[in-house]
MDAnalysis code that builds the backbone (N, CA, C; Angstrom):
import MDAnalysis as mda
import numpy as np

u = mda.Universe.empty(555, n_residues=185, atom_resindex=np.repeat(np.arange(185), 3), trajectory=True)
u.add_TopologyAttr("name", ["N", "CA", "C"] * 185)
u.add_TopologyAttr("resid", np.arange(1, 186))
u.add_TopologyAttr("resname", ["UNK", "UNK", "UNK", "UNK", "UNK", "UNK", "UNK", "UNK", "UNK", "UNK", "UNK", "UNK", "UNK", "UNK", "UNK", "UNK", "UNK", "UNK", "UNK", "UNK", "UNK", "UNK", "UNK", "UNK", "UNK", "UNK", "UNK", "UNK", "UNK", "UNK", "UNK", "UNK", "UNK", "UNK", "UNK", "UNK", "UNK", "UNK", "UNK", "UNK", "UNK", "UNK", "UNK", "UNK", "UNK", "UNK", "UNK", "UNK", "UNK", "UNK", "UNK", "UNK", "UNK", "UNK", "UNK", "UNK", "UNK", "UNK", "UNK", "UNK", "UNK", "UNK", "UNK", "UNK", "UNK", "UNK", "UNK", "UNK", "UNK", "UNK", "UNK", "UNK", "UNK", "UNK", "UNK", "UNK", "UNK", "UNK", "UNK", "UNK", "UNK", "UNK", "UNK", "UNK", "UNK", "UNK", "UNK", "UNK", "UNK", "UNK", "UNK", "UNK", "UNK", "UNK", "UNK", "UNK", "UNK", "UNK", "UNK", "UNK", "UNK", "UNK", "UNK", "UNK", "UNK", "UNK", "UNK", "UNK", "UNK", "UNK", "UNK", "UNK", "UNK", "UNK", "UNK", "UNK", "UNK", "UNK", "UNK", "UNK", "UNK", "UNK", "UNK", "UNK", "UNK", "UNK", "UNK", "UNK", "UNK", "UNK", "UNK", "UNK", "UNK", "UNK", "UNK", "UNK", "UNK", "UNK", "UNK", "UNK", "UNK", "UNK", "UNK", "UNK", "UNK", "UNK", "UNK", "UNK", "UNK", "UNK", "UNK", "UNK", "UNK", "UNK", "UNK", "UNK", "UNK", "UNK", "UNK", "UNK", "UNK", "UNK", "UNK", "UNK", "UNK", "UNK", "UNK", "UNK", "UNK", "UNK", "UNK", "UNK", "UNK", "UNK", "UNK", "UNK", "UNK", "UNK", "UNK", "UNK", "UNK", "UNK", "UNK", "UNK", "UNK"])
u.atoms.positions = np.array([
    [0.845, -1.177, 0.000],
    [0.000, 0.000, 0.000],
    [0.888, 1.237, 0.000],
    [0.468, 2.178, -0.894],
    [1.421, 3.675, -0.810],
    [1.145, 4.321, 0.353],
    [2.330, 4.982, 1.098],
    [1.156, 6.325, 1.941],
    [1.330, 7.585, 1.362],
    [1.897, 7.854, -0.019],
    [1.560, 9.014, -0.572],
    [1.844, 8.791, -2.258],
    [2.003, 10.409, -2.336],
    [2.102, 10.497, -3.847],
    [3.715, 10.004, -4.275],
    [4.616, 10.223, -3.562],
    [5.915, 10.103, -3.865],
    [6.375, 8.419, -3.907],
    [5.584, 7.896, -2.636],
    [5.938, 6.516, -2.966],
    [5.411, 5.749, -3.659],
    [3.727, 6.377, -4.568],
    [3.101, 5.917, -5.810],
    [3.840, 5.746, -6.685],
    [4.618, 6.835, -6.902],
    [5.382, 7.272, -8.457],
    [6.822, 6.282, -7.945],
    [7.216, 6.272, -6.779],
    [8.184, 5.692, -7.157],
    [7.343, 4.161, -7.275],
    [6.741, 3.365, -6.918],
    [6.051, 1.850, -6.868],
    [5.818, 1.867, -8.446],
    [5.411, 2.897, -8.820],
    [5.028, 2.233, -10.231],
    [6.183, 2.650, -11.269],
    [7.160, 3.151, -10.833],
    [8.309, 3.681, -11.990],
    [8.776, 2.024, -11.615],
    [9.209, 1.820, -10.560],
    [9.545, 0.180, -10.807],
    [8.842, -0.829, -11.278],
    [7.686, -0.699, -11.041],
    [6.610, -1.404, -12.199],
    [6.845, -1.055, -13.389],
    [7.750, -0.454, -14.241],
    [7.917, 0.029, -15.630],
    [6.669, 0.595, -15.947],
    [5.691, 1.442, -15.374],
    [4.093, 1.875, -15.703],
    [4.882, 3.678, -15.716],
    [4.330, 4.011, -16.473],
    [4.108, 5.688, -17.118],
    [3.471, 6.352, -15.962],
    [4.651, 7.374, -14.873],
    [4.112, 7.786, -13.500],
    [3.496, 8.592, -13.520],
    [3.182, 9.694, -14.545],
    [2.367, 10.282, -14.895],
    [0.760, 9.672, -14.995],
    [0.583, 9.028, -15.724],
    [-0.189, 8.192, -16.398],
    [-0.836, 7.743, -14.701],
    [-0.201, 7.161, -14.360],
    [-0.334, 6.557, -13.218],
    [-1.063, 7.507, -11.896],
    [-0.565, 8.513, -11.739],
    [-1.356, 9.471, -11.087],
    [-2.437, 10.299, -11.675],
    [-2.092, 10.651, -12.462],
    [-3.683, 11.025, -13.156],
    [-5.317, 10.250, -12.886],
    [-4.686, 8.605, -13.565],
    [-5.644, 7.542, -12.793],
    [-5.944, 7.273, -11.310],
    [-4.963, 7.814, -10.727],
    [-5.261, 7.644, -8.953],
    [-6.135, 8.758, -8.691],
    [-5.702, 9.811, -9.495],
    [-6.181, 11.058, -8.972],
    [-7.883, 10.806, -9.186],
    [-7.960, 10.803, -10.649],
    [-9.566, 10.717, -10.857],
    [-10.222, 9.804, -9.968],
    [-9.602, 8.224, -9.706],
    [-10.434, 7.400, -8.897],
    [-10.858, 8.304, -7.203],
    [-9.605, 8.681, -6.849],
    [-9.845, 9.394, -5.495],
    [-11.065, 10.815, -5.501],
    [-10.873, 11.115, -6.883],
    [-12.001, 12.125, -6.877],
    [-13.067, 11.740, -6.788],
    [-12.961, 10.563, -7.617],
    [-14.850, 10.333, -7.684],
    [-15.278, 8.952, -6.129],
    [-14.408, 8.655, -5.403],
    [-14.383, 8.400, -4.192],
    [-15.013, 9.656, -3.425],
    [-14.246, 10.491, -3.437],
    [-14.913, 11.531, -2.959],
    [-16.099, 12.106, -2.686],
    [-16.259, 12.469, -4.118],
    [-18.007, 12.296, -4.721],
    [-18.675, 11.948, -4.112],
    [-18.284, 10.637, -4.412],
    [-19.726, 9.666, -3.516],
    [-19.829, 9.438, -2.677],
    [-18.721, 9.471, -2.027],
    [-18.624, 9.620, -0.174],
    [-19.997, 10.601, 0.342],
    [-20.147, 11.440, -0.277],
    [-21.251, 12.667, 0.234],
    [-22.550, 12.586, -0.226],
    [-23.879, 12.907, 0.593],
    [-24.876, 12.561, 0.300],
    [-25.312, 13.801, -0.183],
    [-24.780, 15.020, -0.436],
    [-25.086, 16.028, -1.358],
    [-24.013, 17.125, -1.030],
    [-23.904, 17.649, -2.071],
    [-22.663, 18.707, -2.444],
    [-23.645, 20.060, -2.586],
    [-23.633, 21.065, -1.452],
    [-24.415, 22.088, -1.919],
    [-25.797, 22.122, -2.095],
    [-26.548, 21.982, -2.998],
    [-27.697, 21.665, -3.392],
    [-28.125, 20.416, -4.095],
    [-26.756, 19.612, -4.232],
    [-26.651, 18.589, -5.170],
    [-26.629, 17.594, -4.450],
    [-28.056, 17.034, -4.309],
    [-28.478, 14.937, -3.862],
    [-27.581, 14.545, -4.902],
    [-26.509, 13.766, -4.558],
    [-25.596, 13.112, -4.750],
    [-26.568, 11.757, -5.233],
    [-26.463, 11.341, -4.351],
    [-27.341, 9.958, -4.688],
    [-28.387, 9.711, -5.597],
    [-28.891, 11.005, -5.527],
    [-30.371, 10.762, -6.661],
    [-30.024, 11.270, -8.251],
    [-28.525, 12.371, -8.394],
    [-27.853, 12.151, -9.373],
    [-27.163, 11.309, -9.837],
    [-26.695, 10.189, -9.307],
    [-26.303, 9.130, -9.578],
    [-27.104, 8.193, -9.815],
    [-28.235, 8.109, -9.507],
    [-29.239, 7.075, -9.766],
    [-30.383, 7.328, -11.043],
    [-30.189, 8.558, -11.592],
    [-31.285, 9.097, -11.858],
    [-30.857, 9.115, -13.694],
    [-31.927, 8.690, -14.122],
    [-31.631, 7.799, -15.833],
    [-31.756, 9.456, -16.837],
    [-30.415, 9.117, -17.096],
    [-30.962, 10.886, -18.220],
    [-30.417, 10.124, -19.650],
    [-31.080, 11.321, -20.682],
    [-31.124, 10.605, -22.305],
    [-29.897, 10.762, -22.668],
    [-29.131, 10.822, -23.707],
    [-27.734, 10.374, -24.090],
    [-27.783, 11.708, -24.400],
    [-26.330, 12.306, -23.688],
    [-25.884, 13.858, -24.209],
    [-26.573, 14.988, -22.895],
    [-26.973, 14.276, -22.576],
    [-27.851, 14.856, -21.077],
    [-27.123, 15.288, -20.150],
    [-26.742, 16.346, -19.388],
    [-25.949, 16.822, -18.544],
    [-26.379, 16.824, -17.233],
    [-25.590, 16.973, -15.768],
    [-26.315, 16.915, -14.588],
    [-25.203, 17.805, -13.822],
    [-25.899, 18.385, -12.796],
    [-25.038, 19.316, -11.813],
    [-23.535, 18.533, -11.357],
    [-24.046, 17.249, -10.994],
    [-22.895, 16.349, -10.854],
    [-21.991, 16.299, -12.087],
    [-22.365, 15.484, -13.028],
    [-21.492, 15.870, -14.244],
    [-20.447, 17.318, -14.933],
    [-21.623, 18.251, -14.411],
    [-20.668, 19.971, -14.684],
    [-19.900, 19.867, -13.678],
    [-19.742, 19.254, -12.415],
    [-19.123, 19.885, -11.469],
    [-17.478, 18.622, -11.311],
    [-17.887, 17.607, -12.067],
    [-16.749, 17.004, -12.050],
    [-15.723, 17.022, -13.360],
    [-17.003, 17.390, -14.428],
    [-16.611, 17.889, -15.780],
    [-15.248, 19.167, -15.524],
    [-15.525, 20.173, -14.704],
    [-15.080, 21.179, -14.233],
    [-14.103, 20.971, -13.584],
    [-14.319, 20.019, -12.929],
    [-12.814, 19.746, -12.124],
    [-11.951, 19.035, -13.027],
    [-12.100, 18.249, -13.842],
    [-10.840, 17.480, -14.579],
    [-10.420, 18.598, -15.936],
    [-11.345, 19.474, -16.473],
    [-11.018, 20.743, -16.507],
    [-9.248, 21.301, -15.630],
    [-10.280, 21.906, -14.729],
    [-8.578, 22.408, -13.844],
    [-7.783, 21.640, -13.787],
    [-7.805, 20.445, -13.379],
    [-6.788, 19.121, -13.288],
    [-5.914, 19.973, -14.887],
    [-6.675, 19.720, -15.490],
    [-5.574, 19.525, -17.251],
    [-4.553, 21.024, -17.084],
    [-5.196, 21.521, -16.680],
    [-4.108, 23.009, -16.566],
    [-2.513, 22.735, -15.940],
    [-2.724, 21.400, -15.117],
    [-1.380, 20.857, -14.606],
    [-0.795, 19.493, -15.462],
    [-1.579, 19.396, -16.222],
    [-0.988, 18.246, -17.247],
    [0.377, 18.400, -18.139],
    [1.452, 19.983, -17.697],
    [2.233, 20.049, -18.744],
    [3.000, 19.116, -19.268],
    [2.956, 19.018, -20.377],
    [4.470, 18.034, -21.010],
    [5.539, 18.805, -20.550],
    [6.525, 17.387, -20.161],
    [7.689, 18.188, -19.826],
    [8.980, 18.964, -20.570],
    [8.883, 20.257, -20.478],
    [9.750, 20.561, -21.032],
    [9.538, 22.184, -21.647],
    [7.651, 22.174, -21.299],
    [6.887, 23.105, -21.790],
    [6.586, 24.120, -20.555],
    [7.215, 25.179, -20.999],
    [6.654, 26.226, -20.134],
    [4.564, 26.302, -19.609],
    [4.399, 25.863, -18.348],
    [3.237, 26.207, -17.826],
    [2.942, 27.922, -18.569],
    [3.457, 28.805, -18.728],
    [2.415, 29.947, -19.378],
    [1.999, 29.676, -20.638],
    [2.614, 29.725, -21.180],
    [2.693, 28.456, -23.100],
    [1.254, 27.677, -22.916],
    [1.054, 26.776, -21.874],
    [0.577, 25.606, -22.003],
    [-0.890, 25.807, -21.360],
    [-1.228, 26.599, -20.877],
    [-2.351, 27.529, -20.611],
    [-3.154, 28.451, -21.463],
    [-1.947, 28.688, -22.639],
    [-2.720, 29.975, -23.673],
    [-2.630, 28.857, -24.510],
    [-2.655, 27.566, -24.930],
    [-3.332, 26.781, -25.461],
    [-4.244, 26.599, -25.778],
    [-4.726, 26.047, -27.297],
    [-6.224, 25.651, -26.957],
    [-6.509, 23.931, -26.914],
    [-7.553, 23.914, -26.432],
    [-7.711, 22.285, -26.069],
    [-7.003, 20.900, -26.641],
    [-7.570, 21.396, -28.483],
    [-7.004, 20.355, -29.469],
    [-5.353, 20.298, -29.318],
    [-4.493, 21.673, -28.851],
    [-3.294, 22.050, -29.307],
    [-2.580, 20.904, -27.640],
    [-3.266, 20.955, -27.073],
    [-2.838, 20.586, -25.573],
    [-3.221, 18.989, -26.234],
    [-4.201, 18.157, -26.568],
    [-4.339, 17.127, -27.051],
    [-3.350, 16.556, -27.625],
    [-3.150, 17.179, -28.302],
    [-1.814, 16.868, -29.566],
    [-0.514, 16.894, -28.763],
    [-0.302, 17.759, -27.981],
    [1.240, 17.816, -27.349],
    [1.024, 16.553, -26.059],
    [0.253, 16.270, -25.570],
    [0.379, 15.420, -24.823],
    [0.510, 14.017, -25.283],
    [-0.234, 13.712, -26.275],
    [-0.160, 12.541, -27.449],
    [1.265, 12.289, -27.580],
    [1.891, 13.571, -28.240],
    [3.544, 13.379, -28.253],
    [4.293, 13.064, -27.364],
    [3.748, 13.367, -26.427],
    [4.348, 12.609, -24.923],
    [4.387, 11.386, -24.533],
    [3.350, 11.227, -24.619],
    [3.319, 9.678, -24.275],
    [3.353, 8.629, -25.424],
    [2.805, 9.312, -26.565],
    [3.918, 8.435, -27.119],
    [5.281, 8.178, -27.617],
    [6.112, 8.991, -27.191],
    [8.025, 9.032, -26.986],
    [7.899, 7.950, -25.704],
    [7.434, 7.496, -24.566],
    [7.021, 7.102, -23.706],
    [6.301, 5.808, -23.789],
    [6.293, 5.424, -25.097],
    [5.773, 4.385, -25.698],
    [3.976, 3.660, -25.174],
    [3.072, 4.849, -25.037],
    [1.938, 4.876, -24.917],
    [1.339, 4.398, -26.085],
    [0.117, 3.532, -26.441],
    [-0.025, 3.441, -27.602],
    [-1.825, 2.872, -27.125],
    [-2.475, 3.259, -25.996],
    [-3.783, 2.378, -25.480],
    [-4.630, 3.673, -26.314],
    [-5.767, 3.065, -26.571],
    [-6.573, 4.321, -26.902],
    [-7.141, 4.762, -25.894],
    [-7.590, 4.236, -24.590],
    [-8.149, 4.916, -23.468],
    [-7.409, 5.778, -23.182],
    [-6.032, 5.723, -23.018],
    [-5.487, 7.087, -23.035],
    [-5.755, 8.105, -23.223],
    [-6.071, 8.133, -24.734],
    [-6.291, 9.364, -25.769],
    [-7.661, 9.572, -25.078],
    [-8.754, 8.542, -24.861],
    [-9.995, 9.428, -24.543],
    [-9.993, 9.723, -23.193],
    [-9.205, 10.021, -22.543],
    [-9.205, 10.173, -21.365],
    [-8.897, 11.568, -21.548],
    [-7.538, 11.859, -21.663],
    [-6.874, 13.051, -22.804],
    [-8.119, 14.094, -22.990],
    [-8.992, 13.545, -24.281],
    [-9.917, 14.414, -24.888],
    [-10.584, 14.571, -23.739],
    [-11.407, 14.195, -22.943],
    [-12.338, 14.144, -21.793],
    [-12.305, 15.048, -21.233],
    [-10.910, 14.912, -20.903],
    [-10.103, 16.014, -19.697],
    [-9.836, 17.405, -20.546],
    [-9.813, 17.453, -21.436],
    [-9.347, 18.624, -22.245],
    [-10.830, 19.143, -22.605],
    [-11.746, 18.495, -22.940],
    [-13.026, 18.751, -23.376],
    [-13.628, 18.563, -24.783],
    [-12.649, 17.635, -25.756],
    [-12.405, 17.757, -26.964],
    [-13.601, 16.374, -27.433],
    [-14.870, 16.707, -28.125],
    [-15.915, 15.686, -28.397],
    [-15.064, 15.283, -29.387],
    [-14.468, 15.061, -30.588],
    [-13.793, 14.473, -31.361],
    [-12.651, 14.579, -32.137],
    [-11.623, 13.651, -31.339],
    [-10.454, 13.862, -31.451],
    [-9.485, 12.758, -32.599],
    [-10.750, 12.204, -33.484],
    [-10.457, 10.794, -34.277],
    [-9.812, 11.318, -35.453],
    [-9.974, 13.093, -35.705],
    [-9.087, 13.204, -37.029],
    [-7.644, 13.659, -36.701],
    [-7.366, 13.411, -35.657],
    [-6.151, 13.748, -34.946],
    [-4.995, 12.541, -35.310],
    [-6.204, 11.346, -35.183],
    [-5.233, 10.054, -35.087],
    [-4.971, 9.453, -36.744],
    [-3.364, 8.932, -36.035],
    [-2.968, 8.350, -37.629],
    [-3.532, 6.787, -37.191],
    [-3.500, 6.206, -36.591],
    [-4.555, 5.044, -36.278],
    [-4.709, 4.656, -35.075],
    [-5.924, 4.313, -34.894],
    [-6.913, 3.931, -33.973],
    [-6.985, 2.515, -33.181],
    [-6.402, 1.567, -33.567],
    [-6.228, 0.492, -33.631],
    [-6.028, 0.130, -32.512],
    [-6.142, -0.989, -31.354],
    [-6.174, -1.255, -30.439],
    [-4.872, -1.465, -30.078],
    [-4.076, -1.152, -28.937],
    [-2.416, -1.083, -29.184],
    [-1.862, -0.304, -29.560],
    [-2.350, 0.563, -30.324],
    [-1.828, 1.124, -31.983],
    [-2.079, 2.435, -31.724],
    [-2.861, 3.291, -31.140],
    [-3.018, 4.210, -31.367],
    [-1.850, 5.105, -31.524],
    [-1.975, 6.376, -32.209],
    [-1.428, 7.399, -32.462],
    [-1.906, 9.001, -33.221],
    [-1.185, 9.575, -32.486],
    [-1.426, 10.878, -33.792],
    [-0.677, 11.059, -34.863],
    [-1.505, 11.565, -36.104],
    [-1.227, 11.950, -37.574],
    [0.326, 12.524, -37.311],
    [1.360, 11.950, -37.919],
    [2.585, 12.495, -38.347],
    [2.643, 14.059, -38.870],
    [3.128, 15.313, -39.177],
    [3.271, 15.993, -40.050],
    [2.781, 15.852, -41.732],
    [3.462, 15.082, -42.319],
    [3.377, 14.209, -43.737],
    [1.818, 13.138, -43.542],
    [1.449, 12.804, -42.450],
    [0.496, 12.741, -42.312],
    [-1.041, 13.460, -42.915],
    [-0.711, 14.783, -42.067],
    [-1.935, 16.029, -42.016],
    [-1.573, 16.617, -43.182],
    [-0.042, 16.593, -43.889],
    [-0.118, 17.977, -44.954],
    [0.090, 18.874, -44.486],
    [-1.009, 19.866, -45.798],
    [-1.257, 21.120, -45.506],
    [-2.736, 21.244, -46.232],
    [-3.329, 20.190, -45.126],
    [-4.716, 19.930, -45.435],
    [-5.407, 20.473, -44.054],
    [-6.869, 21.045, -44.145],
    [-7.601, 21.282, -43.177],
    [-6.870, 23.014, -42.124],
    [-6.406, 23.967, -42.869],
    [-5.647, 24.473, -41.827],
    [-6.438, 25.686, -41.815],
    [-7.937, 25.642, -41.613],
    [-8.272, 27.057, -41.559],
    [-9.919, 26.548, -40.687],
    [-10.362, 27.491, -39.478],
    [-11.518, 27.231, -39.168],
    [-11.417, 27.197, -37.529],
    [-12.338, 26.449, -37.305],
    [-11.724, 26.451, -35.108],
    [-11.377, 25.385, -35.170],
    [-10.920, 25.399, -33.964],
    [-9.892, 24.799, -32.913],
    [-8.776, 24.230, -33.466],
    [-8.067, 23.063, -34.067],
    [-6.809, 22.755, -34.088],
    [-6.754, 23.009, -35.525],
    [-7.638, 23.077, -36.304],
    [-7.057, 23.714, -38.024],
    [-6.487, 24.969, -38.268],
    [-7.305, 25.998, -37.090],
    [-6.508, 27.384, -37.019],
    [-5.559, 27.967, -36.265],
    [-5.197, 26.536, -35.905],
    [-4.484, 27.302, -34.455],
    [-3.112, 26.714, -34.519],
    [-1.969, 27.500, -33.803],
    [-0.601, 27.942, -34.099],
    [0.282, 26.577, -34.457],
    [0.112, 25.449, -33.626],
    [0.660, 24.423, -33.724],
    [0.337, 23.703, -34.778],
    [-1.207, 23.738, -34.982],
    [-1.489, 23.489, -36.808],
    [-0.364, 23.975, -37.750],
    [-0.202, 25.112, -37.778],
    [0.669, 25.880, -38.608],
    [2.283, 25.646, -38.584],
    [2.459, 24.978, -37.268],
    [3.815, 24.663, -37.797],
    [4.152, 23.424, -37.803],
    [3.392, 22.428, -37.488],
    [3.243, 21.366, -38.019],
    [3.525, 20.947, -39.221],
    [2.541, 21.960, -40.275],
    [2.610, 22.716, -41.402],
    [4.111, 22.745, -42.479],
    [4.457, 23.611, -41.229],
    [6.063, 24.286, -41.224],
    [7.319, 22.917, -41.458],
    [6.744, 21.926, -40.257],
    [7.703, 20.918, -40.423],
    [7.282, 20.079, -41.325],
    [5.967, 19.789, -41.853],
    [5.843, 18.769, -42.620],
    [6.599, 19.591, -44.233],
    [6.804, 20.705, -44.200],
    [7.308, 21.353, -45.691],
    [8.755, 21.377, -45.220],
    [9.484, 21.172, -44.515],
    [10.822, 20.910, -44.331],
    [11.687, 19.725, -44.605],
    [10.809, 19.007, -44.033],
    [11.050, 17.297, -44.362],
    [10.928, 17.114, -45.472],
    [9.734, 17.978, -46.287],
    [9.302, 17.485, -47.771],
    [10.433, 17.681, -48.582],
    [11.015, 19.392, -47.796],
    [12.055, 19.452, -49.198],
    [13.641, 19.264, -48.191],
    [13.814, 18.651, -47.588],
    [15.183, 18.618, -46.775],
    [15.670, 19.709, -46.608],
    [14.710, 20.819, -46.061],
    [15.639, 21.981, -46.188],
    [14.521, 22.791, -45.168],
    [14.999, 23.662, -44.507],
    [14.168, 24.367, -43.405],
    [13.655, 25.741, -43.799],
    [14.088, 26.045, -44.953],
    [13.785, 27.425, -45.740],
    [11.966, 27.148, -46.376],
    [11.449, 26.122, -46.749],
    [10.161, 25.819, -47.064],
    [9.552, 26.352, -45.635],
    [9.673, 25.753, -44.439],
    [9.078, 25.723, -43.347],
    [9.072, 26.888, -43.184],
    [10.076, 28.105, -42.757],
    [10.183, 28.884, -42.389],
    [9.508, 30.160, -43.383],
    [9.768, 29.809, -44.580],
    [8.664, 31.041, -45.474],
    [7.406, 30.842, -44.882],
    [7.390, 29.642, -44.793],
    [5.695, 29.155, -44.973],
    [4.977, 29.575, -43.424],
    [5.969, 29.760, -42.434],
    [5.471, 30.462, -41.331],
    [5.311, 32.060, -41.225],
    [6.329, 32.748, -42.552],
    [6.623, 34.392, -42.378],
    [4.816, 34.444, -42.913],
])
């Protein structure tokens, strides 16, 4: 049994398990422990939101309020290496994508991952992101992948990391970094 966060991460770095990965999942289970520990939050019957049958796409005070919290959670999700101010003036899809790259250098490849990812970020569909889907397999679209297809509109077609994505997939194309770099002026 752990008695904290430090001897989690170290128990499962010797388990060869992704410690990141690994607390994230502790974290959410302990949240929604939480949750239900209480027979109402505020104005919120706990119990009768949990019991209570809504139609598909249907929202509940409970749902916004945990929706909301894995929300804030993601604001601490940085990849390492990335400045926290950077990673805040993000937008959802752009934070999707950089974390993808993370874990998979890290050799992540589950798709629950990824929808966990989107969940937490808030992203309803994140399937044109992936170069495949495949059980095991997952991943995101390469550069040479995406092109310089789809780069105008909301969320990750217009937005900055689209564009240099862009940048690198025209570098590689022509072995030379002068494509990329016009193509960003």
């Amino acid at each position: 049994m752990f008695s904290g966060a430090g001897d989690m991460a170290l128990g499962a770095k010797q388990a060869g398990i992704n410690v990141k990965l690994a607390i994230e999942a502790d974290t959410y289970a302990a949240a929604l422990r939480v949750v239900t520990a209480y027979s109402a939050i505020e104005d919120i019957d706990v119990e009768r939101e949990l019991r209570r049958v809504r139609r598909a796409g249907e929202s509940s005070p409970l749902t916004d309020m945990i929706t909301s919290a894995v929300r804030i959670a993601s604001d601490f999700l940085v990849p390492d290496g990335l400045d926290s101010g950077i990673w805040k003036r993000l937008l959802p899809e752009e934070r999707f994508y950089l974390k993808g790259v993370e874990i998979e250098a890290h050799g992540e490849y589950r798709d629950g991952v990824y929808q966990e990812f989107a969940r937490g970020f808030g992203i309803r569909d994140y399937r044109g992101l992936l170069g495949s889907g495949a059980a095991n397999q997952t991943r995101l679209k390469t550069p040479d992948e995406l092109k310089g297809r789809d780069l105008s509109g909301e969320g990750f077609a217009g937005s900055l990391l689209r564009q240099i994505l862009v940048a690198v997939y025209k570098t590689a194309e022509e072995d030379d970094p002068r494509p990329g770099l016009d193509y960003l002026k």
